[in-house]
N, C-alpha and C positions, 0 to 999 in steps of 0.2 A: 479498560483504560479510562481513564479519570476525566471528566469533561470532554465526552465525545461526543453530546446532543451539542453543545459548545462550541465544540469545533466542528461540527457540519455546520453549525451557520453560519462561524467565521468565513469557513470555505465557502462556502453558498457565495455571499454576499462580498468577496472576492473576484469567485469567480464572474459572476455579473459586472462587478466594474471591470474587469478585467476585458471582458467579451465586449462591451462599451465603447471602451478606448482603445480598443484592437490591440492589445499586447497579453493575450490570454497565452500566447506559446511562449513569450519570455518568463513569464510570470510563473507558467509549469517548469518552466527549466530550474527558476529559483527556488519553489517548492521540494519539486526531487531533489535536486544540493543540499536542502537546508533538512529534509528527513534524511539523506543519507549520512549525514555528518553529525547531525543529535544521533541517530542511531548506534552509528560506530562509535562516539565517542562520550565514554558514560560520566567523564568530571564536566563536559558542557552538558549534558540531560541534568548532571545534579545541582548544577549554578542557576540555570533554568528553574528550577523547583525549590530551591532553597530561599524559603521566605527569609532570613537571618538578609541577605545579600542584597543590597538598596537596587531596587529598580534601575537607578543612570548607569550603577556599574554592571549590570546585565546588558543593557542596550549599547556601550560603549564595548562590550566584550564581542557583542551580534555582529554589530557593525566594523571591529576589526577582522572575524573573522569570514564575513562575507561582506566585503569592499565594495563589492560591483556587482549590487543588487540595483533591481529595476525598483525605481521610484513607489510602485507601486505597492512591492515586495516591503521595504523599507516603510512605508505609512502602514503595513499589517503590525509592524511592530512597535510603530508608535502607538498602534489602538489599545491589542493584548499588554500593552504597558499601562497604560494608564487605566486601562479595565481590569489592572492585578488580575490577569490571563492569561501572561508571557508562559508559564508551566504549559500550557497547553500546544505550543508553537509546534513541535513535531505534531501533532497531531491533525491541527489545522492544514498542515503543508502536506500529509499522506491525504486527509479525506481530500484535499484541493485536486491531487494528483487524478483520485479514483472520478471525481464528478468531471472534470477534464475530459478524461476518456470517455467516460458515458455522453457526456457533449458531441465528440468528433464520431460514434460509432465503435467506439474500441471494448472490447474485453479479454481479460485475463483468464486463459485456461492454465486451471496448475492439473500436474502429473504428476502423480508419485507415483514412484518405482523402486526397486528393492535394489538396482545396478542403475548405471547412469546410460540416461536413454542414446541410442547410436541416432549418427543424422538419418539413416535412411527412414529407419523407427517416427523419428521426430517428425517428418516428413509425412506420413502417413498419419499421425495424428491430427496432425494440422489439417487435415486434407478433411476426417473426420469431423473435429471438430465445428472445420467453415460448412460443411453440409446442416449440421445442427443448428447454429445460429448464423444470422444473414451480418452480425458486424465480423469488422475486421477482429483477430484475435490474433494475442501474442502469448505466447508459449511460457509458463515458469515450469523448470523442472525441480521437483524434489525429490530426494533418496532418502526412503526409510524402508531398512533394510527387515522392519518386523511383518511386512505385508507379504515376506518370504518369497512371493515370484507375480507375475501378472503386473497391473496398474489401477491407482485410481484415478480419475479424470471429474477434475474440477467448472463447470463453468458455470459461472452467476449462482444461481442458487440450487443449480443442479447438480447431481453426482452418478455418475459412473463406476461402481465398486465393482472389477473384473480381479480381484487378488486373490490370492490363493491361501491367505490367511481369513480371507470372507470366507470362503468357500468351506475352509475348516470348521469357520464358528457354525456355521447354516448347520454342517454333516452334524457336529457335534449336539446340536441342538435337536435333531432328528432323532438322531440315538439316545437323549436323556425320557424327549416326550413320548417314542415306544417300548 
């Protein structure tokens, strides 16, 4: 993604005023909103990024469509405006999310699975996963149905490869080198 050393230090230097002024959990809440709505919606990602399109009517488009953003939220966009950065706004708002979490002790374990995980399953992962690291961890599931059966298990920069399409590559690999 394009301006991502850029947008950790938006986020950085966010999140710092944010933690400052004691409004770091409004300010995640505005973050999440504002990555999941460029996300989903790819004619705001392309008004964002479309140099043709004056800056004031970006900012007049931001601001009608998130009204009741925290002050704070609202001068990120005056900055990324006037530092011709605004392209970069999803970006800033996901790394803001991720340093947040790392702030309060949080991380993100992803699972992929080939079927979509049952709670009891989930449950025991979780259980797993808190044994491995000492922060809180919340659960992302994914389905991808190429890893044929078992799971992988995601967390920080660690992996977990228990699938059954591993296990294929490994056997297959055995039988090429004897």
């Amino acid at each position: 993604m394009a301006g991502t050393r850029a947008a950790i230090r938006y986020a950085k230097a966010l999140l710092n005023l944010a933690l400052s002024e004691k409004k770091a959990d409004k300010v995640n809440d505005d973050m999440k909103l504002i990555a999941n709505t460029i996300s989903e919606n790819t004619e705001l990602a392309n008004v964002l990024s479309n140099s043709v399109i004056k800056t004031d009517v970006k900012k007049s488009a931001l601001l009608a469509i998130f009204p009741k953003l925290n002050k704070l939220t609202g001068g990120l966009f005056d900055l990324l405006i006037s530092n011709k950065r605004i392209d970069i706004l999803r970006a800033v708002a996901e790394k803001y999310s991720v340093l947040f979490d790392e702030y309060n002790g949080k991380e993100v374990a992803q699972v992929t699975t080939a079927v979509p995980l049952t709670k009891a399953l989930e449950k025991k992962v979780l259980a797993k996963v808190k044994e491995l690291t000492s922060k809180t961890v919340e659960l992302e599931s994914i389905i991808d149905e190429s890893i044929i059966g078992g799971f992988i298990l995601r967390v920080g920069d660690k992996q977990f490869d228990a699938s059954i399409s591993n296990k294929l590559n490994k056997l297959k690999r055995e039988f090429i080198l004897n």
